[in-house]
C-alpha positions in Angstrom: 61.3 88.8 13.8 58.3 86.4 12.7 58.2 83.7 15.4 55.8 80.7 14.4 53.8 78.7 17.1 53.4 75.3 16.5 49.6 74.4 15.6 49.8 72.3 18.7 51.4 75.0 21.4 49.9 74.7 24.4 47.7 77.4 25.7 47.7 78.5 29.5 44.0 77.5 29.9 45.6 73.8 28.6 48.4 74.2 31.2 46.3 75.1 34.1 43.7 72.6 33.5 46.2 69.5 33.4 47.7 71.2 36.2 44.1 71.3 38.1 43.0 67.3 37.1 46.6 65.9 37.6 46.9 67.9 41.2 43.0 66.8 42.2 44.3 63.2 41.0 47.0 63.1 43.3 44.9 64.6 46.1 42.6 62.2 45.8 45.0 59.4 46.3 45.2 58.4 42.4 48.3 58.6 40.2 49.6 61.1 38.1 48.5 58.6 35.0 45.2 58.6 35.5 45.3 62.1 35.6 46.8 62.4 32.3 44.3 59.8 31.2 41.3 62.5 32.0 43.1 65.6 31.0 43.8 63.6 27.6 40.4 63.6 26.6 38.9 66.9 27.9 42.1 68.6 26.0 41.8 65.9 22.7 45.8 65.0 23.4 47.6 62.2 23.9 47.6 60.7 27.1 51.6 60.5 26.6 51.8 64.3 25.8 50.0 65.1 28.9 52.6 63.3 30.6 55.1 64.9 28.8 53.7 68.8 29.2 53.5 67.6 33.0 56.8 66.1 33.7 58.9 68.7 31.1 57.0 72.1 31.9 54.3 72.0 34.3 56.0 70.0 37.7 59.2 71.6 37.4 57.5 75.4 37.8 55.5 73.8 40.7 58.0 72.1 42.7 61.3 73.2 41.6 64.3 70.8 42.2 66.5 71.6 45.1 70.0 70.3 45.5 69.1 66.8 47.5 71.7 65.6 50.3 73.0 63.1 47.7 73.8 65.9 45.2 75.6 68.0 48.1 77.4 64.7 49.5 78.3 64.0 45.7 79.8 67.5 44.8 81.9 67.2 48.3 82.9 64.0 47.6 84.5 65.1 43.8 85.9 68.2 45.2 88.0 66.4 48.0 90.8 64.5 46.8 90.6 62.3 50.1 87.3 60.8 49.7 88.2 60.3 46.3 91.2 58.3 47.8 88.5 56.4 49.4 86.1 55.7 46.8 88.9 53.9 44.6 90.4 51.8 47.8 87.0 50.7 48.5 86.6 50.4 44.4 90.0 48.2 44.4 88.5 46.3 48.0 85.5 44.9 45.8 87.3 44.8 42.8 89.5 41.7 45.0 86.4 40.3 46.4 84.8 39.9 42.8 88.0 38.5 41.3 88.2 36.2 44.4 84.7 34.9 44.3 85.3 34.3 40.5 88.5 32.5 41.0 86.7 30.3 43.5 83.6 29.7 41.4 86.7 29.0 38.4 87.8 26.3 40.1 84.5 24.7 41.3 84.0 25.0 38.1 86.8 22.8 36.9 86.4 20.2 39.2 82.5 20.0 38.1 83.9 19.3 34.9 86.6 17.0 35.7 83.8 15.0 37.1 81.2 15.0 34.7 84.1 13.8 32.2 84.4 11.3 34.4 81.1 9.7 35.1 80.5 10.1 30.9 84.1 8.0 30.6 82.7 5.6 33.1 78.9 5.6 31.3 80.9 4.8 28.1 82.4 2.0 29.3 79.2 0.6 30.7 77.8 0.8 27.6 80.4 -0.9 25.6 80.4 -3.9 28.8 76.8 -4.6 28.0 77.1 -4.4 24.3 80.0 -6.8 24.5 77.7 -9.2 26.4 
C-alpha cells in the first residue's frame, strides 16, 4: 500500500517544539496565542495552524479529557426516567412563567397603544383648532 504524506505533515521535532514554546508560554503566565504566535515563525506556519496542531493533536495527548461531573450528572440524568420527569415539569414551570410574562407585557402593550392613539387623536384636533383660528 503506497500511503502519501502531505507536503505539510507535521514532523515530531515540529510537534515537540510547539509543545515546548506553547507549554513555556503558559508557564510563564502568557497565553496559548502568543505561543502559537512564536512557534509560527520559528516553524514558517500559520499562526492559526499552530493553534490548530495544538488544540486537534497536541493538548489532547497531554491532558486527556476525563468524564467531568457535568458529563456523569448528564448521563444519570438521561438514563433515569424520574429526573427526566423533572427536567420537563420544571421545562413546563418556565414554559408558564415566559408565556405569563409575555401575556403581561401583551397587554401593557396594548394599553401603550391605546394611549398613544389617543394623545395623536387629541394632537389632531389641536391642530385643526388652531388652523381653524
Amino acid at each position: 500500500m503506497n500511503v502519501k504524506l502531505r507536503k505539510d505533515s507535521w514532523t515530531l521535532e515540529e510537534d515537540n517544539l510547539l509543545k515546548e514554546i506553547v507549554l513555556k508560554k503558559i508557564e510563564q503566565g502568557h497565553t496559548q496565542i502568543s505561543g502559537f504566535q512564536e512557534a509560527s515563525v520559528l516553524l514558517g506556519r500559520s499562526k492559526q495552524a499552530c493553534a490548530f496542531r495544538w488544540n486537534k493533536n497536541l493538548r489532547p495527548q497531554l491532558f486527556p479529557k476525563e468524564d467531568s461531573p457535568k458529563e456523569e450528572s448528564y448521563k444519570e440524568t438521561v438514563t433515569d426516567p424520574s429526573s427526566l420527569q423533572n427536567h420537563l415539569q420544571l421545562a413546563m414551570q418556565s414554559y408558564d412563567q415566559m408565556k405569563n410574562s409575555y401575556d403581561e407585557i401583551s397587554t401593557a402593550y396594548n394599553l401603550l397603544k391605546r394611549d398613544y392613539e389617543v394623545l395623536v387623536n387629541w394632537a389632531k384636533q389641536g391642530v385643526q383648532h388652531i388652523d381653524r383660528n
